[in-house]
N, C-alpha and C positions, 0 to 999 in steps of 0.2 A: 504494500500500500504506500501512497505519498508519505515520503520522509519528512519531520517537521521542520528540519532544515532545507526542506525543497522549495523553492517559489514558485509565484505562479505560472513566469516564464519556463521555466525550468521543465515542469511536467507538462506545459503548453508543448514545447520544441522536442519533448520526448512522445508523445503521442504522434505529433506527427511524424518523426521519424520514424516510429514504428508503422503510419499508417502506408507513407511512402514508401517503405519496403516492401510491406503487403500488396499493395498496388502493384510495384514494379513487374513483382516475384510471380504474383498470384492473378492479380486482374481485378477489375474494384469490387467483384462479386465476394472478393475474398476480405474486402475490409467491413467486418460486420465490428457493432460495437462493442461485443463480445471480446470477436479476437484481438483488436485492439487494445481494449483495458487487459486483459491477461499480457499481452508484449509490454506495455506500458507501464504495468503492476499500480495502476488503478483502479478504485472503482468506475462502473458504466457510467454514473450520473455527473462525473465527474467530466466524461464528453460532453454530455448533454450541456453542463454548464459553463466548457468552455469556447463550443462551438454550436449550442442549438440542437443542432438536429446530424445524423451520416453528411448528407449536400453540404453542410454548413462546415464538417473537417475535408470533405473529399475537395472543396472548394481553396479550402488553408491547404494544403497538401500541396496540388497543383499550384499555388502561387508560390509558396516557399519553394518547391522546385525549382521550377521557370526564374524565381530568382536568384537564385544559385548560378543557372547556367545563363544567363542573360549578365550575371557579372563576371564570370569567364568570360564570353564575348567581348565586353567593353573592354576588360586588360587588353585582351589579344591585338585587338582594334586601337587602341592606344600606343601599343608598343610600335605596332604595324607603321601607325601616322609617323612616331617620334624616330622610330627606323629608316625612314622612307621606301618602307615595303612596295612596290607598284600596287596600286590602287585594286586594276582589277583582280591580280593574285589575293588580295586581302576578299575581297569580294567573294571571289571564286572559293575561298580556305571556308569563311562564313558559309557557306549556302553548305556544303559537305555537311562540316558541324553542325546543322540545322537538320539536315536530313537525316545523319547519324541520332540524331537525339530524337529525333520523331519515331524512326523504327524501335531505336532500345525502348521509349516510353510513350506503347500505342496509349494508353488509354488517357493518361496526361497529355497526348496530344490532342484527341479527340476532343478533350473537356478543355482545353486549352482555347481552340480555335471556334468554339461555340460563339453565337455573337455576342450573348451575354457577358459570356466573360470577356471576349477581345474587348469591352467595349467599359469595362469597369475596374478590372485588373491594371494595376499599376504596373506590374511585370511583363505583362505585354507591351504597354507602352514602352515602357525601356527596352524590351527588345526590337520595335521598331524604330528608337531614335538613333539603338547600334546603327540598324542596317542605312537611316539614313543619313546617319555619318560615312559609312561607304560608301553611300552613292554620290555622296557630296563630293568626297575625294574624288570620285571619276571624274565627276564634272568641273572638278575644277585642272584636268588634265585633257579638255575640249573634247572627250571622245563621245560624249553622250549627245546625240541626236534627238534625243527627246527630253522633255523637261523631268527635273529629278522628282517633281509628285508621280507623273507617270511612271517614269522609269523602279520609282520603290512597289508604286502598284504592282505593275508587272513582274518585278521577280518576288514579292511575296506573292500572289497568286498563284504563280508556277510553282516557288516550294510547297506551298499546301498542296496544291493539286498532286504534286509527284510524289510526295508522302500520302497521301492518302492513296493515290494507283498501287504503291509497294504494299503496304498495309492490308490492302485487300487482295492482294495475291499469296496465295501460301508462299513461303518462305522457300522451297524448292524452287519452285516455280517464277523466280522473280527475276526481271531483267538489271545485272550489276551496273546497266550502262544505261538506263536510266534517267539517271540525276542527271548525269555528265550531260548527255544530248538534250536534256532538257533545258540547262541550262544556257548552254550551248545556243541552242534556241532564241532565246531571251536577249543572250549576249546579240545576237543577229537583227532583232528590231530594238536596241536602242543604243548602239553602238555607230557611228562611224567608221571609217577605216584607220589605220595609221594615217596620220599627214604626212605630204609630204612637200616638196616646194610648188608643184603644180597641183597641186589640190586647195581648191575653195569650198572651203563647205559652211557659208553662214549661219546655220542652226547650230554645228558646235561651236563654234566660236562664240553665238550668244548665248547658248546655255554656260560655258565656262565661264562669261563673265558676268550673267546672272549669280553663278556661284561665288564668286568675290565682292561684287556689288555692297554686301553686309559691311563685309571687312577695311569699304575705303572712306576711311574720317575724317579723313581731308572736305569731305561733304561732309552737309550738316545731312542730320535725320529724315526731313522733308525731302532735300534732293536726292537721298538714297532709296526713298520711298518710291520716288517720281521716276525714277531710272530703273529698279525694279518692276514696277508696272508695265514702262516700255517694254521692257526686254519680255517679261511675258504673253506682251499682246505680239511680241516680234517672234517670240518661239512658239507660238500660237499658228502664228501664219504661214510661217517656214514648212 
């Protein structure tokens, strides 16, 4: 039972750990609140009053996950920047480990990508501002032909979509090359080519300095605003 010197975070962070292993190991059929308070060496009421209801830990569960691996991501992506890793390798590394994490943890990804939760979850937010610090990096290397809202739509779509094709394919049965051509894919409508000295390509060139535009303070606020909005009605029309 809870130790008197236990707090309340304490056997908060331990219940879930146990439930996140159950999950992982077993599938959420397997996290009843039974077996949870036995791994946890609680009593049951003790869930109930620190999370409500099963939905209310399976919910805590998946966030602390996703936050876990969503702060992995940002080291990596950080180091990447301060590295000067090439943008789309950072990119391309991200979408792998996305995919990887989808298949080890189907059901946390399932309950992840729900709208509900995309849309309330803090963890997921931080895992989209990772990736649109990645995209930000491209674009700020002119390769991105389409605007960075599009461009983050589009390859998060594609990793949901190609995690959930894997996911529903028995695990025999499942194509390893995949991700890759799917990505691949992706990479092909919102990329440019390499430049080169006879290559004009206006849309990258305005989205790269759409990407900067923040960063120049030599303007004031107003004219960074004002230049901003061009540039989007000019990569709009491009």
């Amino acid at each position: 039972m809870i130790k008197p010197t236990s707090t309340r975070d304490d056997v908060r962070a331990r219940i879930i750990e146990v439930a996140a292993a159950l999950l992982r190991d077993h599938g959420v059929a397997a996290v009843t609140t039974r077996g949870v308070a036995e791994g946890a060496d609680v009593q049951p009421p003790t869930i109930y009053r620190l999370f409500g209801d099963k939905d209310g830990l399976l919910e805590s569960v998946a966030e602390h996950v996703l936050a876990e691996h969503v702060s992995m991501k940002r080291r990596i992506t950080e180091t990447a920047a301060s590295q000067g890793v090439d943008p789309l390798v950072d990119l391309h590394d991200g979408w792998l480990t996305q995919v990887e994490f989808g298949i080890a943890n189907p059901e946390l990804f399932r309950m992840m990508n729900g709208p509900q939760h995309l849309t309330r979850s803090r963890a997921a937010q931080a895992g989209m501002d990772v990736l649109r610090a990645r995209i930000h990096r491209v674009a700020e290397t002119g390769r991105l032909r389409v605007s960075e809202q599009r461009a983050l739509g589009l390859v998060q779509a594609a990793g949901v979509g190609a995690i959930s094709v894997l996911l529903a394919t028995p695990a025999e049965d499942r194509d390893d090359e995949l991700a890759d051509a799917m990505f691949d894919a992706v990479m092909r409508q919102i990329l440019t080519d390499p430049p080169d000295r006879e290559q004009d390509d206006h849309a990258a060139a305005a989205v790269a300095f759409r990407a900067i535009t923040p960063t120049l303070t030599m303007l004031s606020v107003a004219e960074r605003a004002i230049m901003v909005e061009w540039l989007d009605r000019m990569i709009a029309g491009l």
